[in-house]
C-alpha positions in Angstrom: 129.9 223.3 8.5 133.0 225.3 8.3 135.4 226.2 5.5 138.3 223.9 4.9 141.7 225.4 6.5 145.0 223.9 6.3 146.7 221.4 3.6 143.2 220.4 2.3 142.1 223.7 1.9 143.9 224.6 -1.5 142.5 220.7 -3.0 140.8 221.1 -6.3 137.3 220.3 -6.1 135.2 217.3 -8.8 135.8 218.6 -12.4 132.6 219.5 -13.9 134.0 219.8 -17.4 137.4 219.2 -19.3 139.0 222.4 -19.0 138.8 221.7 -15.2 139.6 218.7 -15.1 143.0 219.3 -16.8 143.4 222.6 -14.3 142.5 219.8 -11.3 145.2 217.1 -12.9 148.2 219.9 -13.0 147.1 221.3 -9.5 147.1 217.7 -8.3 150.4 216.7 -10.0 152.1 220.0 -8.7 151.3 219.0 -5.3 152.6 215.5 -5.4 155.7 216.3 -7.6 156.3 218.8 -4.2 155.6 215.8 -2.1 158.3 213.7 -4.1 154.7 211.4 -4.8 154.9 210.1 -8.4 150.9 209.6 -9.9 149.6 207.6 -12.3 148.9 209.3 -15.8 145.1 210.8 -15.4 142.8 209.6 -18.2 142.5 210.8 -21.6 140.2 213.4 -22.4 137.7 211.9 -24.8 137.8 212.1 -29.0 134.6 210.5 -29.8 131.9 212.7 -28.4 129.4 213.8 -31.5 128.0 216.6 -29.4 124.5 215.8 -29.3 124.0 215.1 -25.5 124.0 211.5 -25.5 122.3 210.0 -22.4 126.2 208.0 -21.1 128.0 210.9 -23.4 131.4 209.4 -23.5 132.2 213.0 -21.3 130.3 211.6 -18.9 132.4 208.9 -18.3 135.9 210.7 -18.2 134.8 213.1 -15.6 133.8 210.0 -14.0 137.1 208.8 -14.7 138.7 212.0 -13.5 137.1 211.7 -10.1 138.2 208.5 -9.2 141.8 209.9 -10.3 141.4 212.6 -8.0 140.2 210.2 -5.3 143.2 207.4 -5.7 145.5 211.0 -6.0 144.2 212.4 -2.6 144.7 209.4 -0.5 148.5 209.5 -1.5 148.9 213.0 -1.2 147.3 212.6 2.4 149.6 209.8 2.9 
């Protein structure tokens, strides 16, 4: 497989935790806002997490959240 070139190249990649997920919501919003592409709000970074590495930790299911985002973000950026 090669390395990405072009357009998709500078994409951010799944977010594997919240600080990258907020980093992969801006990039994504910065590209669309270039695009004249208005997005939907991303989701909410959970409040209720007791830190005790639930099996379905509530994180779990924003960076879920976050991917399909990303997903429904990419097809309109690719138009």
């Amino acid at each position: 497989m090669t390395p990405a070139t072009g357009p998709t190249a500078a994409l951010p990649a799944r977010a594997v935790d919240g600080a990258s997920a907020q980093a992969m919501f801006q990039a994504l919003r910065e590209l669309a806002q270039a695009a004249g592409i208005t997005l939907r709000n991303p989701p909410p970074e959970p409040t209720t997490c007791c830190g005790r590495g639930c099996n379905g930790c509530v994180w779990e299911g924003f960076l879920d959240a976050a991917e399909y985002w990303r997903q429904e973000a990419l097809l309109q950026l690719r138009g």
